[in-house]
N, C-alpha and C positions, 0 to 999 in steps of 0.2 A: 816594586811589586808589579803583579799582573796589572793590565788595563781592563778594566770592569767592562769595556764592550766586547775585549777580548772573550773573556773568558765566562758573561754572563748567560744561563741558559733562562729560555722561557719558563716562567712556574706555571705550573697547574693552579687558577685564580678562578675560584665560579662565584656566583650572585649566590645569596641566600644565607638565613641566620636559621644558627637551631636554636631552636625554641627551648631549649633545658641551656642550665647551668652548667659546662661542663666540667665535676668534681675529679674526674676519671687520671689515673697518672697519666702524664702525654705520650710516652713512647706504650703504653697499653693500649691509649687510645688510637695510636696510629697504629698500632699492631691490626686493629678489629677494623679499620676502616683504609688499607690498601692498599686494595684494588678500587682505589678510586676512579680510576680515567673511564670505568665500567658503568660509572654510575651515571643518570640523567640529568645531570646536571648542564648549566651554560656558561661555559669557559671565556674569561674576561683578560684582558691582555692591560699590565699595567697602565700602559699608556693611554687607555682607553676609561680608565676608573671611574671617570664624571661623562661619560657617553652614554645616552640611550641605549641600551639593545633595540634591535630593528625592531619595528615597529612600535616600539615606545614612544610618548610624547611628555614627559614629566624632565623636568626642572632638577637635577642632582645637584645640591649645592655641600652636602655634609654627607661622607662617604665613610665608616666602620670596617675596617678589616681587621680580621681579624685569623690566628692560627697557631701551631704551639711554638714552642722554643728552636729556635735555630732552623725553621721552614722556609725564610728566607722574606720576611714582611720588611726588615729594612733595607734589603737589596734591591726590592721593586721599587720601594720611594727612591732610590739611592738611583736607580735608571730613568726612572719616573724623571726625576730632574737633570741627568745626565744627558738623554735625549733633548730637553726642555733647550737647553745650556746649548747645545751644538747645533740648534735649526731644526731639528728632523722631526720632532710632533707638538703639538697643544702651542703654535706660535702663536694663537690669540689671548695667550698669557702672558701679563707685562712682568710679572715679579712669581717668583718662587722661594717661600720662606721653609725653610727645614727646620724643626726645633726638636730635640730629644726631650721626653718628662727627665730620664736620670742629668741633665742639663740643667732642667728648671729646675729641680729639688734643689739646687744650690741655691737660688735665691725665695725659695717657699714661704719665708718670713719678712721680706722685702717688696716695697712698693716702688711699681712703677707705671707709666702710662706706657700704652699700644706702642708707640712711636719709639718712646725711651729704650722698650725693649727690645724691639727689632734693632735699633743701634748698638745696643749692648753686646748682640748675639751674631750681630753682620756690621759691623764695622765700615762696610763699603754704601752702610745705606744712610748717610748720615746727613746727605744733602737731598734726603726723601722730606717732603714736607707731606704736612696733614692732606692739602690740599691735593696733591700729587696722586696720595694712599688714597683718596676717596675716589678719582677718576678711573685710576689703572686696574685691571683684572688682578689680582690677588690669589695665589695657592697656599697653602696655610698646611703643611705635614706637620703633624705631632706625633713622633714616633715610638713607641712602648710607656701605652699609658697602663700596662701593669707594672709597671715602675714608678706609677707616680702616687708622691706622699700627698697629695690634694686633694680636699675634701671634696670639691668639684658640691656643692649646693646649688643645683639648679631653682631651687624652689625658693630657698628665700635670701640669695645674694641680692646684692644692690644693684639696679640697672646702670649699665656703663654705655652710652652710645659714641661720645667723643673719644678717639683716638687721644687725645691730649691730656686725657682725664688720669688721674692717679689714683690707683687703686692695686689690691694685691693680684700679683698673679692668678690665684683663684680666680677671683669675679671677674679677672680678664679673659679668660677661659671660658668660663660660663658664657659671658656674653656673646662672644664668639660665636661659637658652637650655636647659641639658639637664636643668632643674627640680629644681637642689638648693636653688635659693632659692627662694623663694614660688610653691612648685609646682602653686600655685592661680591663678597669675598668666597672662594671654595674652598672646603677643609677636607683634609685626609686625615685620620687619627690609626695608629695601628695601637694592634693589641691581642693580648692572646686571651683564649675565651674564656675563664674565669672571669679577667677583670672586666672586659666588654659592658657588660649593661650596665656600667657605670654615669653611662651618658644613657637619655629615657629614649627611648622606641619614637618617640614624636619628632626626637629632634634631629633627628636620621634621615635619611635620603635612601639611602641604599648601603646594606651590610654584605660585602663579599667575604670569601676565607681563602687564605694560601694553602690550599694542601699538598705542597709541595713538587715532586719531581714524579710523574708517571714514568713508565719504563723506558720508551724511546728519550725522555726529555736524560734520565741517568747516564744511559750514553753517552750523548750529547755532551752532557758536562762533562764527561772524560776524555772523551776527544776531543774538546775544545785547549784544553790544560794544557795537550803535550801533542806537540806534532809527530811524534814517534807511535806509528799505526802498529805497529807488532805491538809496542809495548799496551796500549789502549785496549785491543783484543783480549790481550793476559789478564789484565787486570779487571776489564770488564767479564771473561770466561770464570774469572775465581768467585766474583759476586755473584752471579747468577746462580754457583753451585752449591752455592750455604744461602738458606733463607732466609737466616738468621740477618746475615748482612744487607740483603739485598732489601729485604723489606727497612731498614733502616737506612738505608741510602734512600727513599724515599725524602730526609731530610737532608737538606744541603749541607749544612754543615757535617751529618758525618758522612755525605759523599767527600768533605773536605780533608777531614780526617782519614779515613779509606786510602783515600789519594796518596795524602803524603806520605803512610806506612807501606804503600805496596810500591809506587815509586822508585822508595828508597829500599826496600829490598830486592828488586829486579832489576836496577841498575848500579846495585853495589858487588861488592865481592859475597856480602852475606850469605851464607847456607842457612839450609835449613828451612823447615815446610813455613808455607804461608799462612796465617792466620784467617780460621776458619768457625769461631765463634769472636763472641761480642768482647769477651775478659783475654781473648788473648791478642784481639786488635786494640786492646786501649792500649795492651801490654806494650806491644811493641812501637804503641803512638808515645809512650812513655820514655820509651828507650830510645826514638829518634830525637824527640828532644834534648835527651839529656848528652846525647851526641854532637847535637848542636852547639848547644852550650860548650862543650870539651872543644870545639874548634874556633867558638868565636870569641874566649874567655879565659879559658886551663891555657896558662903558661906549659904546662907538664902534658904533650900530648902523647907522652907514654902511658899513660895509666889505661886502667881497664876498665871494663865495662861496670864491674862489681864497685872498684874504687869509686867511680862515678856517684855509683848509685850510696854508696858509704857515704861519700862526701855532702851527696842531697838529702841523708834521710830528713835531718830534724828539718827541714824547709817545705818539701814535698809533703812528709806525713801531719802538715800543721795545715796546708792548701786545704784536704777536706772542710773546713770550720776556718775562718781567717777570723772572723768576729769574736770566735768563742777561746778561740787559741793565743790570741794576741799579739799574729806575725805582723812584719815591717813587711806590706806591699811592696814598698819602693824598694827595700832591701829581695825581697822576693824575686824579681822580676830582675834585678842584676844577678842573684847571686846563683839562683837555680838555671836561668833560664827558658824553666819551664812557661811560665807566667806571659810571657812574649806568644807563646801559642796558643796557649793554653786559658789567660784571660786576655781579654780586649780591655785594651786601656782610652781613654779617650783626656785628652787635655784641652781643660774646660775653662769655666772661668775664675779669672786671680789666680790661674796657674794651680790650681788643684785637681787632681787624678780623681778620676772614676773607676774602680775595677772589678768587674762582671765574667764569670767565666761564659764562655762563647756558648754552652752548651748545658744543660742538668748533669745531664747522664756523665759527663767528665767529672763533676764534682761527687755525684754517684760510685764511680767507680774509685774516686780516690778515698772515700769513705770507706769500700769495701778493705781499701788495702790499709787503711788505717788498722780496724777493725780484726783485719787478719794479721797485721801486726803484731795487734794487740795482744793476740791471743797463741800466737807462736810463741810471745814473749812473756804469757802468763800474767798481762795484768788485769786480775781477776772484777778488778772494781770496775774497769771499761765492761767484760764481759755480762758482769751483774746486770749493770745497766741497758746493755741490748738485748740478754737474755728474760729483763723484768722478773729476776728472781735475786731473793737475798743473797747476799757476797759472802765467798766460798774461798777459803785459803788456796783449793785443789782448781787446777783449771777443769773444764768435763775433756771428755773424749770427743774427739773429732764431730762423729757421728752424732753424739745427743746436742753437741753446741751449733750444730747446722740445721737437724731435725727441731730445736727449741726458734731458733731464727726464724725457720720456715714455717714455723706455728703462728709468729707472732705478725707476720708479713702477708698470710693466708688469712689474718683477722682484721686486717686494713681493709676497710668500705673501700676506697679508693683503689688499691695498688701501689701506694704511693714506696714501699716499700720492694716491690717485684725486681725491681732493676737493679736494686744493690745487693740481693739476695741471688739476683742472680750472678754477678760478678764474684760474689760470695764463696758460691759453689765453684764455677772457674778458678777461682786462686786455691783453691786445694791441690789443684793438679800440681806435679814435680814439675811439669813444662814450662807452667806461668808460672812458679816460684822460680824458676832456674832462671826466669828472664827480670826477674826482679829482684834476684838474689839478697843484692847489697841494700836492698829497701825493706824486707820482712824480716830480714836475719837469718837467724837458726833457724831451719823449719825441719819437722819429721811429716813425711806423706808415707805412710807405710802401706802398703797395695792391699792390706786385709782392712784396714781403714776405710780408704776410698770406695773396698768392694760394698763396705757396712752403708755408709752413707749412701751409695746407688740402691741397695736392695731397701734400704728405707724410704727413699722416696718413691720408687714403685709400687710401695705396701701403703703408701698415704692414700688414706682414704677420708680424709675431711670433709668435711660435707658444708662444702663452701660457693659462691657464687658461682658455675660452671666455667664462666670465662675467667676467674680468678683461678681456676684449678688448671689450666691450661701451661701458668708459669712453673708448675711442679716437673712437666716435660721439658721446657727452657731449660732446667736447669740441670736437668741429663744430660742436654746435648750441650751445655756448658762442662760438663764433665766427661765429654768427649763419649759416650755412653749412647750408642747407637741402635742398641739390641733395639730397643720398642720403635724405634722410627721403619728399620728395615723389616720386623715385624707385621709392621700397620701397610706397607710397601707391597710383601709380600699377600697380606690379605686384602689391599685392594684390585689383584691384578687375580688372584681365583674366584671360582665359577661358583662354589658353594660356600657363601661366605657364611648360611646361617651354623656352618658345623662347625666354624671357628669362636670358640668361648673364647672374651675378650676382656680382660682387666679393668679396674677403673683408669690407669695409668695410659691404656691401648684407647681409652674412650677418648681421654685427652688428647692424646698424638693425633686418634682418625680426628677428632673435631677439630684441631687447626690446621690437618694439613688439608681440609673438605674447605675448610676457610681460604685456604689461600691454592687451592689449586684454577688450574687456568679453564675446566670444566666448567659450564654454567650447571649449576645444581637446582631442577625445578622441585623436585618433591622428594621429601625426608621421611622417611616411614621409620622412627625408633625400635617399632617392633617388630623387624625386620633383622634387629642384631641380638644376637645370643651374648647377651649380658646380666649384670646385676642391675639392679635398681638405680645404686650411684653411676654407674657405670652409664647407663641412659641418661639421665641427670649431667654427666660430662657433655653428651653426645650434643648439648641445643645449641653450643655455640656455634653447628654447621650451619644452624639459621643463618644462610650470610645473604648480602644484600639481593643476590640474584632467585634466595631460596623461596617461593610461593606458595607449597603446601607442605604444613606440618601436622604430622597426626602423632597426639599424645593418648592415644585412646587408651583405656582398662590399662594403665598405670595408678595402680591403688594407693601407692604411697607416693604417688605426688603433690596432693595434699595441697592444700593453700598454699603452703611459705612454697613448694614450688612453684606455684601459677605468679606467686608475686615477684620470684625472680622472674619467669617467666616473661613480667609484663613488662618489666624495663627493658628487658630487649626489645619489645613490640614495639617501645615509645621511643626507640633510637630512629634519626634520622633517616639512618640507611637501611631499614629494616621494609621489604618489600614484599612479604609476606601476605597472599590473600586469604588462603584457606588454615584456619587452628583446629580442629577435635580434639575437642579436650571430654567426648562420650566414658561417662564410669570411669572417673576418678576422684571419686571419693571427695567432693570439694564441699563447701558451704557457702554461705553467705559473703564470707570473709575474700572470698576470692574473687568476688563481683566488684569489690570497693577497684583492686587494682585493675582488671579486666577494663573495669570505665574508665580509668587514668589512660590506659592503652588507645580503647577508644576513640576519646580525645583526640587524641596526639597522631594519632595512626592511621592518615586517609587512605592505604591500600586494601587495609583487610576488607574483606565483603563476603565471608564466611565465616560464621563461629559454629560447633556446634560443644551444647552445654549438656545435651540428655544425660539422662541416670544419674543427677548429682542434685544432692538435695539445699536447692539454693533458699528456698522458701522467700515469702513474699518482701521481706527485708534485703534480699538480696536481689531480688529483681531490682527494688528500687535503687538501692545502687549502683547497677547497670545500666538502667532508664537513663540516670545523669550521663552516661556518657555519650547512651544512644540517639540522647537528643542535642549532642555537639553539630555543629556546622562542620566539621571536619570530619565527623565519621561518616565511611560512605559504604555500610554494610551493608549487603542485599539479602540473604539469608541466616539466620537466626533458628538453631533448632533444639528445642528443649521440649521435655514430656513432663515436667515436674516442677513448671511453674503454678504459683497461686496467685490468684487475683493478679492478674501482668498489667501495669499499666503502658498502655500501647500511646500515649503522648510521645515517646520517641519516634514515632514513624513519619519524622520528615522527609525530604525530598527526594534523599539515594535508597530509603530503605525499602528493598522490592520483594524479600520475602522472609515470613519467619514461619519453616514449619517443624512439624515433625519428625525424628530418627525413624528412617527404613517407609519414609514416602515418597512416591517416583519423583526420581530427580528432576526438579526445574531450573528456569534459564536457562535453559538449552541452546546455542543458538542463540539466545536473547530473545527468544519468541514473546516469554510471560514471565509478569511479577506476579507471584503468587503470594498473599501470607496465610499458612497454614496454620490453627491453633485446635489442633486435636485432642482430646483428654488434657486439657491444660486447667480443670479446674474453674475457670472463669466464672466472673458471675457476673449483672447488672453493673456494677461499679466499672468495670475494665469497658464498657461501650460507649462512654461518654468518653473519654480518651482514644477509642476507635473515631467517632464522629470528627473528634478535632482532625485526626488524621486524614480522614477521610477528606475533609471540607480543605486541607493544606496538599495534599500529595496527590499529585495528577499521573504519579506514575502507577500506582498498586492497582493491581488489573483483576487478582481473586483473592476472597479472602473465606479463609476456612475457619466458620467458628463452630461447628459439628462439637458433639458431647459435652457441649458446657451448660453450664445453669444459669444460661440469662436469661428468662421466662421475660416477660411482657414487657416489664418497666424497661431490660436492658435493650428490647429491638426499638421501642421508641425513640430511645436516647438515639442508637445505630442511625434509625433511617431519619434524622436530622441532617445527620452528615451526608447521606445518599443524595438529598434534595439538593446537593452544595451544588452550582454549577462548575466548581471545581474536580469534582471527584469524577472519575472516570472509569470504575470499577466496572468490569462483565459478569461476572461470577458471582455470586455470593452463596454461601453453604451454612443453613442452619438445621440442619439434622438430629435428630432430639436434643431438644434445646426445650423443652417443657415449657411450649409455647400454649395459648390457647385465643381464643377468635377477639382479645382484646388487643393483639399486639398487630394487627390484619390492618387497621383503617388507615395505620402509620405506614405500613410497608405498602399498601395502594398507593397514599400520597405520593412516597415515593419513585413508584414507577410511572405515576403521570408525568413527573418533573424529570425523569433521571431517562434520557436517549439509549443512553450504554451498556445500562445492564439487560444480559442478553441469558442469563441462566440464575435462576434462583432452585432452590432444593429445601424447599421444607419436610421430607418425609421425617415418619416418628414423630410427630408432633401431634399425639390422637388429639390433642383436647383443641384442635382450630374447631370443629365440629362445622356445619353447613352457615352458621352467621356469620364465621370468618372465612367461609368461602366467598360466602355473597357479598360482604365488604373487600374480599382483593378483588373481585371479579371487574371493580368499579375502575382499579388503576391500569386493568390488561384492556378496558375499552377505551383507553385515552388513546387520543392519536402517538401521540410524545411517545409511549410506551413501545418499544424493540423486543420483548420477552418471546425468548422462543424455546426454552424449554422449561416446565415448571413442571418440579415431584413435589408431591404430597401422597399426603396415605386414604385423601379426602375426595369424595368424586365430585368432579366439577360439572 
């Protein structure tokens, strides 16, 4: 094989855990997350994993990485120790212990001690004593602990501090990790991000993630492969021009894949165009294998391609399900061939095989060709079961057994479904059956068929997650079906785009080709495209990382369950979004609950505006929750249609909440203003002013104008004003149905308060000449800076 320094490219490694579970299928999720190398993140070089970043001064002893399937997390441990090994980094390490969990599962029922085990698993370390392990620096990689069958019970295992101690692997583990055992030891644990928070947040150091290969690093790995510079160019020139591919080479392993298919047909005799979606490079990742096999295996190097493929059906179309099917791995792996590329084998201990396919999306794809097998060949009772409808003597027609698939894969929360659906669609074509001949059988592709199936999925109008409706366009251009892409091509390069009427299907195509184009995108205006309703609904997934203003304004059926898809995009990591309007659309209360989850989660936003939606005062509260996170750092807030607002969210980022259609502030950064014009207000909302007031040193005016806090609520107010914390200039109470009892409180105030430099009581007839004569007491303090004061009252 290659030499691993030979042919190893740097990964793209940065610091940082996301805060969500991630449920999302993996190749969707690296679909929506890219263009990474864009992002602000701090790029970490394996070798460097237990290193400060500059200026850091903290102690990394227990390091979490984590990233999806085939990104390459065991090939950085695998250099990680390879460097270790040859002199070249981290030589203040005496020892480096690598353990796989699919490793440990073998003995998960088996006890032994610290010492016992590393013997077990390194044979070379047998003359390590206890004594030895407690001096020496220690590396400790535990590699794919989403493979591992262990309870992992941090909480109530038995503490193990001696290496010498016997105990189950489990508790060995545990201790480990939360340093009851050689608590001078460093651990690397990989894993992909489901299983991650398996181990608690405390017992952590530092959570990096591999996301893989940015653009220049793609390269790289193909010119590292092959010293043949023309062919590197070729291969690299076809990737770039299918997006399809290139954004998937983002993973290393199908940069791996890629490689060996285009390789081997540009330095073969082969004809014939190069594969340019996802279902016809497995296709012919397929067909290299099984080539393979015919040379290093088939006595008979006569046969053909189809014979091949004859010869490997019942082997190949059992690989989808090995468990459920009940193949002979080891027969597998002699008999096909395929298995040698296709799964990794690892020989472990007592001489028993591990067998893992390299990759999902392999096993994905061999499902899909089961499944089209299946259905070439009419057996209905497979069909029933994917279709999730009762079993039919008649197979359906092309068209309704794709359109029913694509029903039931557009109803997947996750996605977890989109990638076999879309090989699905690929294996229709005569091109990919021609190349699998001898594997699906008989097939009929009739061209009035394929036409049915394209014009159906163009008319799919489901009204499903917008980033889940984006796979509906996949699977056109898996059916080689270009019409809507050169479409969306054509109307992003004309001058009047709003005369262009644009499909739900045209929605999808502009929102991921907005997604992944090399343009930074600052601001998305929906209403800007002459479309449908779903059709806008398509268009959010342009939200992409670099996107900062969205305006959803007087969208009337957006409605809740829109704003709550909505807000899971706001709570993605990569979501850098500052300004939302969401002015008149139709929302309620119900959309505050999600909007606060966003909140939470979403320290860029620093604009919402909510006017004309009748959220009422149960939905404010909702909101509040989020607005008083430590994370959210909103500065303007505008709604006309709150009631009773309680302003206790006005911690430390929040600088202004006004009004729709009042002169724009922050300008500049000049002033925090919070504006609450006709918001209804009454006495209750001022004692939650005060809090605010007495906590945030930033909010500089605040506009409580047309509200009904009469007397009791300025008392409560100029509490807060007296805070030496508050810093406010401004204050506006402008009929506010004050009269000369709420005067003695607002004098105190300005005795105490330096800063405030304009107050506005007009329209408050009923202060009358007592409450003149009791403010008049806090404008002769020295303390007091008032330099403008309205009233309707003569002084």
């Amino acid at each position: 094989g290659t030499p691993l320094n030979r042919i190893y490219t740097e990964l793209y490694i940065t610091q940082g855990r996301r805060e969500e579970v991630n449920t999302q299928h993996e190749v969707w999720q690296l679909e929506t997350t890219s263009k990474m190398e864009t992002l602000s993140d701090t790029p970490i070089r394996c070798q460097d994993i237990f290193k400060p970043l500059p200026g850091q001064d903290t102690h990394i002893r227990v390091v979490v990485t984590q990233g999806v399937a085939g990104i390459g997390k065991t090939f950085s441990v695998q250099k990680f120790t390879l460097d270790w090994a040859e002199g070249l980094e981290n030589q203040h390490v005496s020892l480096v212990v690598l353990l796989s969990f699919r490793e440990l599962n073998l003995i998960k029922d088996e006890r032994y001690s610290l010492l016992q085990l590393l013997r077990v698993f390194h044979p070379t370390l047998q003359t390590v004593t206890a004594e030895k392990l407690a001096v020496c620096k220690v590396v400790f990689i535990f590699d794919g602990l989403d493979e591992s069958r262990f309870l992992l019970d941090f909480q109530n295992n038995e503490v193990v501090s001696d290496v010498t101690q016997t105990s189950s692997v489990d508790v060995l583990l545990t201790n480990l990790i939360k340093g009851n055992l050689l608590p001078s030891a460093l651990l690397w644990i990989t894993s992909r991000p489901a299983a991650a928070n398996q181990i608690p947040p405390t017992c952590v150091d530092r959570v990096t993630e591999v996301r893989g290969f940015t653009d220049l690093q793609k390269e790289e790995y193909f010119r590292r492969r092959s010293s043949d510079e023309e062919l590197c160019s070729r291969i690299i020139s076809h990737i770039k021009a299918s997006r399809s591919l290139h954004i998937m080479c983002h993973i290393p392993v199908f940069c791996w894949i890629t490689a060996t298919v285009l390789e081997h047909m540009l330095t073969t005799d082969q004809r014939g165009e190069l594969p340019k979606s996802l279902t016809a490079m497995y296709s012919h990742f397929l067909l290299v294998q099984t080539q393979r096999k015919k040379h290093k295996y088939d006595e008979r190097h006569d046969r053909s391609q189809q014979e091949l493929m004859e010869t490997d059906r019942e082997v190949l179309l059992k690989l989808e399900d090995l468990e459920e099917c009940g193949l002979d791995v080891t027969e597998a792996s002699v008999y096909s061939g395929v298995c040698t590329e296709i799964f990794k084998t690892e020989c472990v201990l007592f001489q028993r095989k591990v067998y893992c396919f390299v990759h999902l999306s392999i096993q994905e794809f061999l499902a899909a060709v089961y499944i089209f097998h299946c259905y070439t060949n009419s057996n209905t009772e497979v069909l029933a079961r994917v279709m999730r409808r009762e079993c039919d003597d008649k197979k359906p027609s092309l068209d309704i057994f794709l359109t029913k698939v694509m029903s039931e894969a557009l109803e997947s929360k996750n996605g977890h479904l989109d990638l076999f659906v879309r090989f699905l669609h690929g294996l229709s074509l005569e091109s990919n059956q021609r190349l699998l001949g001898g594997l699906l059988g008989q097939t009929e592709s009739r061209p009035e068929d394929i036409q049915e199936v394209i014009k159906n999925l163009k008319m799919n109008t489901s009204s499903v997650s917008p980033d889940r409706s984006i796979n509906i366009f996949h699977c056109l251009m898996e059916m080689n079906d270009l019409s809507v892409h050169q479409d969306i091509q054509e109307f992003l390069k004309s001058e009047n785009r709003s005369d262009k009427k644009l499909s739900a299907i045209h929605c999808s195509a502009l929102a991921y080709m907005l997604q992944m184009s090399e343009e930074v995108l600052d601001e998305f205006d929906l209403k800007a495209y002459n479309t449908s309703y779903e059709g806008r609904r398509r268009l959010i997934p342009a939200s992409n990382p670099h996107l900062t203003e969205l305006d959803l304004s007087e969208n009337h059926r957006l409605q809740d369950s829109g704003v709550k898809l909505l807000s899971a995009g706001l709570e993605s990591p990569n979501c850098r979004l500052k300004t939302l309007r969401l002015r008149h659309c139709r929302l309620s209360e119900s959309s505050c609950a999600s909007l606060a989850s966003a909140l939470k989660s979403n320290p860029h936003l620093t604009e919402l505006d909510l006017s004309e939606n009748q959220l009422q005062d149960s939905g404010v509260k909702l909101l509040s929750a989020g607005l008083e996170s430590p994370n959210c750092r909103l500065e303007t807030l505008r709604s006309d249609l709150f009631v009773c607002l309680k302003l206790g969210f006005c911690q430390s980022h929040m600088t202004s909440i006004k009004k729709t259609n009042q002169t724009q502030l922050c300008e500049g950064g000049l002033t925090q203003i919070c504006t609450l014009l006709y918001c209804w207000l009454t006495e209750s909302s001022c004692a939650s002013l005060a809090s605010a007031l007495k906590s945030n040193p930033h909010l500089t005016e605040l506009d409580l104008s047309e509200n009904q806090l009469q007397d009791s609520g300025v008392e409560l107010l100029s509490a807060g004003l007296e805070s030496p914390n508050c810093r406010l200039k401004t204050l506006r109470l402008r009929h506010c149905r004050l009269s000369e009892s709420c005067c003695a409180s607002l004098a105190s105030a300005l005795k105490s308060n330096p800063h405030l430099t304009e107050l506005d009581l007009s329209e408050n007839h009923r202060l009358q000449d007592s409450g003149v004569k009791l403010l008049s007491a806090g404008l002769e303090s020295p303390n007091c800076r008032l330099e403008a004061l309205r009233s309707d009252c003569t002084f």
